[in-house]
C-alpha positions as CSV (number, residue, x, y, z in Angstrom):
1,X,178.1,123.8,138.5
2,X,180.1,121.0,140.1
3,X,177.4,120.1,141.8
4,X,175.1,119.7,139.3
5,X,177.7,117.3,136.9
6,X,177.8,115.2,139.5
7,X,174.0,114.7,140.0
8,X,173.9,114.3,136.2
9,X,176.4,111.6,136.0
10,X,174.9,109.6,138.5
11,X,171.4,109.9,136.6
12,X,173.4,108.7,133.8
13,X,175.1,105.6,135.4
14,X,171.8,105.1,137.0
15,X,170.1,104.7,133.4
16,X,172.9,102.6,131.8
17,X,172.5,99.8,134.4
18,X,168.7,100.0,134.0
19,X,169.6,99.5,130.3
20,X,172.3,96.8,130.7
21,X,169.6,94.8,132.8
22,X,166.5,95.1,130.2
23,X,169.0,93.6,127.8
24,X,170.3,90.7,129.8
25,X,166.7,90.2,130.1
26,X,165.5,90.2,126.6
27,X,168.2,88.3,125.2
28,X,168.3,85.5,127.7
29,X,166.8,82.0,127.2
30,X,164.2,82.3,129.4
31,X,162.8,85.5,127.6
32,X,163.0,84.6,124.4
33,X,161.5,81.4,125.0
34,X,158.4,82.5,126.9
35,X,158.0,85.6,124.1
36,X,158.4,83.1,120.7
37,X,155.5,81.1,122.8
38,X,153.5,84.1,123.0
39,X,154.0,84.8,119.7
40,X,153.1,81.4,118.2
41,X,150.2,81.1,120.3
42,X,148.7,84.6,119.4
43,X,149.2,84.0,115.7
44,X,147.6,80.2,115.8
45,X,144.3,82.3,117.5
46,X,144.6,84.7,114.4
47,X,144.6,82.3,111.9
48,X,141.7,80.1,113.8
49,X,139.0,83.1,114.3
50,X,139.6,84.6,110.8
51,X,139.8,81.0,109.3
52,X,136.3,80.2,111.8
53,X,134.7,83.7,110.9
54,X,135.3,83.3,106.8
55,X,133.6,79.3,107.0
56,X,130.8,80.7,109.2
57,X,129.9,83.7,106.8
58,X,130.0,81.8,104.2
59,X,132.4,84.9,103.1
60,X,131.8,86.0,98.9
61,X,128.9,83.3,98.8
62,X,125.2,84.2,99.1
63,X,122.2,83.0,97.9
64,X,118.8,84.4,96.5
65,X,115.6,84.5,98.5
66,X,112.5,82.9,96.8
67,X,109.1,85.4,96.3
68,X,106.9,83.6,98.7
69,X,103.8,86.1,98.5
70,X,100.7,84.9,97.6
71,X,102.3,81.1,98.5
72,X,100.4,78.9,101.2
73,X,102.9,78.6,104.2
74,X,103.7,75.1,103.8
75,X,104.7,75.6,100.3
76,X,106.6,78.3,101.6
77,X,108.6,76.4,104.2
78,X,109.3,73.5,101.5
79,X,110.8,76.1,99.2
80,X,112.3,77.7,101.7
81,X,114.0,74.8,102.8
82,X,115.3,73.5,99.6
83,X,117.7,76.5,100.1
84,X,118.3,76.1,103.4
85,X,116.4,79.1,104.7
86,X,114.4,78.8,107.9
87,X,111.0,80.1,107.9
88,X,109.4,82.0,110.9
89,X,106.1,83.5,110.9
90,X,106.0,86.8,113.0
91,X,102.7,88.1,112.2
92,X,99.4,87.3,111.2
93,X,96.6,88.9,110.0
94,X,92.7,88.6,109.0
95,X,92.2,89.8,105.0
96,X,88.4,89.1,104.2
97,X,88.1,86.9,100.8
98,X,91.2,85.5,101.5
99,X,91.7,81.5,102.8
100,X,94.5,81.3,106.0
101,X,98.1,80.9,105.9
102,X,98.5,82.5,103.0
103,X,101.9,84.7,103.0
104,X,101.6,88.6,102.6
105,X,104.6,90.1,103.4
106,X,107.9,88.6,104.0
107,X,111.6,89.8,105.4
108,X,114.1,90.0,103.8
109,X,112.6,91.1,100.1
110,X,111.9,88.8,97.5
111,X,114.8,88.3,94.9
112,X,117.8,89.8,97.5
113,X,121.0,88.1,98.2
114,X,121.2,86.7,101.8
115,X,124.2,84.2,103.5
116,X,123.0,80.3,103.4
117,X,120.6,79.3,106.8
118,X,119.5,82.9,107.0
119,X,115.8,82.7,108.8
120,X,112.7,84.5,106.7
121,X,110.2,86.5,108.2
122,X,106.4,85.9,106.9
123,X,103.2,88.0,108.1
124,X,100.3,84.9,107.1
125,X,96.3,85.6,106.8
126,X,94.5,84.3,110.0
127,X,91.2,82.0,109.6
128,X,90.1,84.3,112.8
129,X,89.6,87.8,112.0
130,X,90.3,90.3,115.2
131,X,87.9,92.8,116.4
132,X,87.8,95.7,115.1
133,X,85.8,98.9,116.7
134,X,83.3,101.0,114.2
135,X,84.1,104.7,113.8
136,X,81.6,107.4,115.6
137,X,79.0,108.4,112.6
138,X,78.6,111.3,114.7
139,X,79.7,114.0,112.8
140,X,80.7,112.0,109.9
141,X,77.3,110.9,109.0
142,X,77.7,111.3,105.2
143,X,77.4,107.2,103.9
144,X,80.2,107.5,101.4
145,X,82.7,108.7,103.3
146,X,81.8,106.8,106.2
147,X,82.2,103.5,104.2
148,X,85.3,104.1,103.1
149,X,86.5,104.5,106.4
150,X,84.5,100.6,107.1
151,X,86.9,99.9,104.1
152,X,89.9,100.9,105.3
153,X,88.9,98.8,108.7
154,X,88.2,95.6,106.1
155,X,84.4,96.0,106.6
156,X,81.4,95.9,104.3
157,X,78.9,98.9,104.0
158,X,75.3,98.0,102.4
159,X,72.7,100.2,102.2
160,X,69.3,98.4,103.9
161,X,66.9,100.6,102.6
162,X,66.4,104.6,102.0
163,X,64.1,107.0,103.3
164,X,62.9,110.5,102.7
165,X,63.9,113.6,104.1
166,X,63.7,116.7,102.9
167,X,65.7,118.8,105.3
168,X,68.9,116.6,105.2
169,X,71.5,116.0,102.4
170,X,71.1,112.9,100.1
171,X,73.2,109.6,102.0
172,X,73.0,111.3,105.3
173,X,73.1,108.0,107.8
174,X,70.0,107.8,109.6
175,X,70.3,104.4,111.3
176,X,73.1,101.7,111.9
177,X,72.9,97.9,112.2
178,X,74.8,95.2,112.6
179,X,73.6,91.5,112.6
180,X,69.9,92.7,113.0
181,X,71.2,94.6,116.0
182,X,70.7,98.3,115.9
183,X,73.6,100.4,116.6
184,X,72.8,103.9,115.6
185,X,69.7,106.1,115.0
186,X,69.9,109.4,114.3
187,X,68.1,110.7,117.7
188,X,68.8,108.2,120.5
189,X,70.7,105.3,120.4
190,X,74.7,104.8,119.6
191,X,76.3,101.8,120.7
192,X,78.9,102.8,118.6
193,X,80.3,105.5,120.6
194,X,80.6,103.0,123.3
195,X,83.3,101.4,121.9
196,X,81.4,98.3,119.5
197,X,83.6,96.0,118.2
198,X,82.6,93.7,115.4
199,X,85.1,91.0,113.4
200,X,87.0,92.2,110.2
201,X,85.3,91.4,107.4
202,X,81.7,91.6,108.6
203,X,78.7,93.4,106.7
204,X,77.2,96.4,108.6
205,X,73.9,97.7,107.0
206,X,72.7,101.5,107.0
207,X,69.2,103.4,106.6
208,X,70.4,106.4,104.3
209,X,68.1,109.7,103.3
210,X,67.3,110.6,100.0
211,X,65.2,113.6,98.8
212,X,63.1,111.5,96.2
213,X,60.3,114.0,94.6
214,X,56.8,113.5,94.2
215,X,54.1,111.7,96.0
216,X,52.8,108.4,95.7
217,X,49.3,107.2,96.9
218,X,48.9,105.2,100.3
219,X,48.3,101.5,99.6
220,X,45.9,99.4,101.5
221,X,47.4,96.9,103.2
222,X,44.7,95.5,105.9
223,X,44.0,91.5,104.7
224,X,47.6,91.3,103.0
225,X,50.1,88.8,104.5
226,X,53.3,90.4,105.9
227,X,55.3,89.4,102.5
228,X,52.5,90.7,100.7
229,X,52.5,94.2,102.8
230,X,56.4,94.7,102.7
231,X,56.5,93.8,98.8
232,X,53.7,96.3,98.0
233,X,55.4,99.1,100.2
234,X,58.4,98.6,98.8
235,X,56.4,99.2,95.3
236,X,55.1,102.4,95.7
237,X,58.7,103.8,96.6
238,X,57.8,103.8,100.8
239,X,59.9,102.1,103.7
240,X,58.9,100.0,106.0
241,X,58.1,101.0,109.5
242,X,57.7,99.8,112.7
243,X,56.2,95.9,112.3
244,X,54.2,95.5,115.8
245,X,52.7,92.1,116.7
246,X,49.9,91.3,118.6
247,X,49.8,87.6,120.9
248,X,48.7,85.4,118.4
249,X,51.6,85.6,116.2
250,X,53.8,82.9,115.7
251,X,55.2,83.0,112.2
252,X,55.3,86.8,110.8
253,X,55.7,86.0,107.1
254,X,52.4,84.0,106.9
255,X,50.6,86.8,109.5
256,X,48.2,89.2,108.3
257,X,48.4,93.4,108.3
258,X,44.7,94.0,110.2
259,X,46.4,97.7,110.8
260,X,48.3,100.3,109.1
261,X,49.2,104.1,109.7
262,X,49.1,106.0,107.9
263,X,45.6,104.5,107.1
264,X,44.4,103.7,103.5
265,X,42.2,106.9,101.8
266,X,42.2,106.9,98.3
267,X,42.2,110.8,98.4
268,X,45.5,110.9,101.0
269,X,49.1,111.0,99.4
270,X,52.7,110.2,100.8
271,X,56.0,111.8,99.9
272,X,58.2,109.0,98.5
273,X,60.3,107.3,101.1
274,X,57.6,107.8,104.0
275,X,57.6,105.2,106.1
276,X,54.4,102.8,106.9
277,X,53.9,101.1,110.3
278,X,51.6,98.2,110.0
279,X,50.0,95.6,112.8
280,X,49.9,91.7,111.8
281,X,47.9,88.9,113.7
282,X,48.5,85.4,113.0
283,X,44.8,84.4,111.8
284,X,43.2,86.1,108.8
285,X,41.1,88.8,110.5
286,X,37.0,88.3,109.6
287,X,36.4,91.6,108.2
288,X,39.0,90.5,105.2
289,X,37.5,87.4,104.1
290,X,34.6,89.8,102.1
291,X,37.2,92.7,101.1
292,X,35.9,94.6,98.1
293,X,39.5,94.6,96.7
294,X,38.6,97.9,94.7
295,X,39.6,99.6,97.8
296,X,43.2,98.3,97.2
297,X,45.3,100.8,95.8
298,X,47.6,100.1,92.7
299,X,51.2,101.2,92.5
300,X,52.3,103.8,90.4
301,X,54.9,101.1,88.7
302,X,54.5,97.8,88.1
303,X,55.7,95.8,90.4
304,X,53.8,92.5,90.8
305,X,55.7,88.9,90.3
306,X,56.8,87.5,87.0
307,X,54.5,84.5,87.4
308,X,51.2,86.9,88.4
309,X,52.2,88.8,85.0
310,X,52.6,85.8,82.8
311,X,49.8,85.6,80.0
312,X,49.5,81.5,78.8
């Protein structure tokens, strides 16, 4: 027991001249000097980065952002400015109808409350439209849901012309093209599926099937001119086939038709829709210049010019 009192006593002694020297220390000069020093020089960084902070935020004030949709960019960035807003433009994007640099979408909203010199973000319309790659009609080949798909892709889908068939559903796609190019048949070709790309906005024409009834008879067209040919074709209700050529043409509108098949029989019939593949030659052929034109078959509706119908 004595033993331990005295190693007690000594911690004690130990720890009340450890005390008596911390406060020698933080009541001399030197101490309190150096700590009101601290002190002043911590508070003046306080006040500076709160007083720096509330100037820099702008803090309680905002201001509100201008709808710039629909607003050419220029317009934009003058209105913009007049409020001190900065205007960036981090997207662009082809819209078909639409003239460029025309705002669609903007960041933040229109109408919200934003600090002063806050930048706005615009998406513009593009005078160049970007490429765009058709769907497969490959197992999509109905024409009304495949042209709301060209929609979707900012594409126009017209119909070129119709033909018959009787064993497939009504605006089944039977043949693709694009800038007189074809793209698509039905049996061989489809440049589609490898990957064509055509600009946004750009008209792709189809060859869709209908099942039109009844039969219409074949016309003669040997000794017609190509217009002539295609506008009589198109007035029985048939399609236009294959147009081969032979060496002498130079001009196809103003060529001749001394070939057709089907051929002409006043006692033959088509389904309408068939399709008619004619031959031209540039020069009127010589059997034509004495054709009995009671051979010439008339259309089932009337279809001739206005100014061939007129009566003076």
């Amino acid at each position: 027991m004595v033993l331990m009192k005295e190693i007690l006593n000594k911690v004690l002694n130990k720890l009340k001249a450890i005390g008596k020297e911390i406060y020698y220390f933080a009541t001399s000069q030197i101490f309190i000097k150096n700590f009101g020093g601290v002190a002043v020089l911590l508070s003046l960084i306080l006040f500076f980065t709160f007083w720096w902070m509330r100037c820099y935020t702008k803090h309680g004030e905002s201001l509100q952002v201008h709808d710039y949709t629909s607003m050419n960019l220029e317009d934009a960035i003058e209105k913009a400015s007049s409020r001190s807003f900065e205007i960036v433009v981090n997207d662009s994007t082809y819209r078909r109808g639409m003239e460029p640099d025309i705002v669609l979408t903007q960041s933040p909203k229109p109408f919200s409350r934003v600090k002063e010199n806050r930048k706005i973000y615009l998406t513009i319309t593009k005078t160049d439209p970007e490429p765009v790659k058709l769907p497969d009609p490959r197992g999509n080949d109905d024409f009304n849901n495949y042209s709301r798909k060209l929609d979707r892709l900012d594409l126009v889908a017209e119909i070129k012309s119709r033909q018959f068939r009787s064993k497939l559903e009504p605006n089944t796609i039977l043949e693709v093209y694009y800038d007189g190019e074809k793209l698509y048949d039905e049996k061989r070709t489809n440049l589609i599926a490898e990957g064509f790309e055509i600009p946004k906005g750009s008209t792709i024409q189809f060859i869709v099937s209908e099942r039109g009834g009844g039969t219409v008879p074949i016309p003669n067209l040997v000794c017609m001119k190509y217009t002539e040919a295609e506008f009589n074709i198109k007035g029985f209700d048939l399609s236009m086939g294959s147009v081969i050529p032979d060496a002498t043409v130079t001009d196809q509108n103003s060529a001749y038709v001394w070939k057709q098949t089907p051929k002409y029989s006043s006692f033959s019939m088509l389904r309408i829709g068939s399709q008619i593949d004619i031959y031209i030659t540039q020069n009127i052929p010589e059997n034509c210049i004495s054709k009995d034109d009671s051979d010439v078959a008339i259309p089932p509706k009337k279809r001739k010019p206005a100014e061939e119908n007129e009566e003076f």
